[in-house]
C-alpha positions in Angstrom: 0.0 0.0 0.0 2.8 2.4 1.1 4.4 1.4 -2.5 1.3 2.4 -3.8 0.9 6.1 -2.8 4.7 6.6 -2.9 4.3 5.4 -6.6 1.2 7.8 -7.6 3.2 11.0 -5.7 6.0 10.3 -8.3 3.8 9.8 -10.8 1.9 12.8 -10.0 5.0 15.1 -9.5 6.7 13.5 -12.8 3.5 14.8 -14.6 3.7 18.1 -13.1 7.0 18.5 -14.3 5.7 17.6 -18.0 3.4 19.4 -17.9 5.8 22.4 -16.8 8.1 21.2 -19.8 5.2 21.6 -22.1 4.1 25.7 -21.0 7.9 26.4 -21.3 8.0 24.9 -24.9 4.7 26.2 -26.0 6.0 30.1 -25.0 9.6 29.1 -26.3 7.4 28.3 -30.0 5.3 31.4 -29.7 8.6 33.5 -29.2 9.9 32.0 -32.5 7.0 32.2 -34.2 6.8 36.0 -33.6 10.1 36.3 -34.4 9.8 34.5 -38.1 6.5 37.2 -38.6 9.4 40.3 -38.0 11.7 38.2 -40.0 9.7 37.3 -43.2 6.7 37.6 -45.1 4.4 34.5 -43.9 2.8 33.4 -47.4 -1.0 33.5 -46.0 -0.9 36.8 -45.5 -0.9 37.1 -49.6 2.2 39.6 -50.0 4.1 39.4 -53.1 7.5 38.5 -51.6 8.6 41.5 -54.2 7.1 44.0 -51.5 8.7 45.5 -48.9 6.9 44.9 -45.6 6.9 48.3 -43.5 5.3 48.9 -39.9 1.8 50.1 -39.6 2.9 53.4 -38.0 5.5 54.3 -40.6 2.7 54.3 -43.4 2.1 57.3 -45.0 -1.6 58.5 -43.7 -2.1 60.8 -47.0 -1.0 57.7 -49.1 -4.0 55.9 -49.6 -4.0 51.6 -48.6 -2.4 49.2 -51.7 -4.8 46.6 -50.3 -8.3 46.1 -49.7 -8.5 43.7 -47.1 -6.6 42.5 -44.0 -6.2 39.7 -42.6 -8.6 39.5 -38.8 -9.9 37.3 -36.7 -7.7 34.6 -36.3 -7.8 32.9 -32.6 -4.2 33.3 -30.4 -4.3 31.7 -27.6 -2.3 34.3 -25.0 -1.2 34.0 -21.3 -0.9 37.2 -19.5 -1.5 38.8 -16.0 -4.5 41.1 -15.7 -5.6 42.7 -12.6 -8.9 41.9 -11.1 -11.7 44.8 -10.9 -14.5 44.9 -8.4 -17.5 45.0 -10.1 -19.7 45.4 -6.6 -17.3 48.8 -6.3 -18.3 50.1 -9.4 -22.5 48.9 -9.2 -22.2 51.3 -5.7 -20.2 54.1 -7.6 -23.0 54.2 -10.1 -26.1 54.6 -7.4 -24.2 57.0 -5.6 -23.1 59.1 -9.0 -26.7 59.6 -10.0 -27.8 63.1 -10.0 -30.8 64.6 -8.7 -33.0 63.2 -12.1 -31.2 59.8 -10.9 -29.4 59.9 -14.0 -25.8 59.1 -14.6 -23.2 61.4 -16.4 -20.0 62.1 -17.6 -17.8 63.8 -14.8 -16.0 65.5 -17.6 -18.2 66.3 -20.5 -21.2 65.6 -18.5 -22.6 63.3 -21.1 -26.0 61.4 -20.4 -26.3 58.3 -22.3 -29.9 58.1 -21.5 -30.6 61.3 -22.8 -29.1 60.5 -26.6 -30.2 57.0 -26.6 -32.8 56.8 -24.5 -33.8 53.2 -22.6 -30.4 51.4 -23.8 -28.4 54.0 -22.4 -30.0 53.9 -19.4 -27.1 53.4 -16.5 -25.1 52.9 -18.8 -21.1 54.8 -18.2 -18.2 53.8 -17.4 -16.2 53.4 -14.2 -12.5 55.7 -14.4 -9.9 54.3 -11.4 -8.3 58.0 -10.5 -5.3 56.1 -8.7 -4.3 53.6 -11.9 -4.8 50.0 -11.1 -1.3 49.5 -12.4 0.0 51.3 -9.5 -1.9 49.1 -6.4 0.6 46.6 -5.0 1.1 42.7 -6.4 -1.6 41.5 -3.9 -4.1 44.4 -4.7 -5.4 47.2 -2.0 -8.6 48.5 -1.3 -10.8 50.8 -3.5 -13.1 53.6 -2.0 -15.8 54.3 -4.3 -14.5 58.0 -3.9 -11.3 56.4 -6.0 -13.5 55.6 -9.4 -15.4 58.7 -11.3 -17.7 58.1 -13.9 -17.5 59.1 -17.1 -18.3 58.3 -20.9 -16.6 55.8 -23.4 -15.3 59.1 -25.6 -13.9 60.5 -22.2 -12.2 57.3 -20.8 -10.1 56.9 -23.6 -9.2 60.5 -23.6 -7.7 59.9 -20.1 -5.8 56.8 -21.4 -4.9 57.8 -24.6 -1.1 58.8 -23.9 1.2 58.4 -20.9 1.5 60.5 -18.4 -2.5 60.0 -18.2 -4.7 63.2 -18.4 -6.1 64.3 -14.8 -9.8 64.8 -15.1 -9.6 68.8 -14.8 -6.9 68.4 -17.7 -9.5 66.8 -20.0 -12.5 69.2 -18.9 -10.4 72.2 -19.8 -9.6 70.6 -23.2 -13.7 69.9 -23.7 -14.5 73.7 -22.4 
């Protein structure tokens, strides 16, 4: 009997291993395989190998697009670290960031979904972290709903569109 679990704890730690082994390769192909895509034109993408491949942000934007189509959509399986959001924080933001109508809006442009689209933007907007989530410690920290402002999908991006982020009263200025 003893024989017997000792046998299945190998077992099972042998196929950890493995399956260890296997992650590490998988990544290790991936790496290569991104590598052979800066390297060479991949034949199903259907360039001529007679033209020169060049980066989507050195393209001329007055030059108008040698192609119609481009190739979308295929499924890449990808293993990264994303940091968890509270969606319980963000329902309370939303009942406490209603106004006196009990209508939600932009904290920047003051934008009211439910206003320009009537029943399916009702409480409808979106939740803005003031401190960045990138910035909270490994483990996480806690959230006051005072931390999150509410404002529109136009707005949000605004704030995230370059590095340093806009501050709120940076973005309202630019609107004004």
């Amino acid at each position: 009997m003893i024989g017997q679990e000792l046998g299945s704890a190998l077992l099972i730690s042998l196929l950890n291993s493995l399956i260890d082994c296997l992650f590490i390769y998988a990544y290790c192909i991936e790496q290569a395989k991104l590598h052979f895509r800066e390297e060479t034109l991949l034949p199903n993408l259907g360039c001529p190998s007679n033209i020169k491949k060049t980066k989507a942000d050195k393209l001329d934007p007055e030059r108008p697009s040698e192609r119609g189509e481009f190739p979308e959509g295929e499924l890449k399986e990808k293993l990264h670290l994303s940091r968890e959001r509270n969606r319980e924080l963000v329902r309370q933001a939303k009942l406490l960031g209603r106004d006196q109508d009990g209508r939600l809006k932009c904290a920047c442009c003051y934008f009211d979904f439910f206003a320009t689209y009537g029943e399916v933007g009702k409480d409808f907007i979106e939740a803005h972290h003031t401190k960045p989530v990138s910035t909270l410690l490994e483990n996480g920290e806690e959230t006051k709903i005072e931390d999150l402002a509410l404002v529109c999908s136009n707005c949000h991006s605004m704030l995230h569109r370059k590095r340093p982020w806009l501050e709120m009263d940076e973005l309202s200025k630019l609107i004004c």
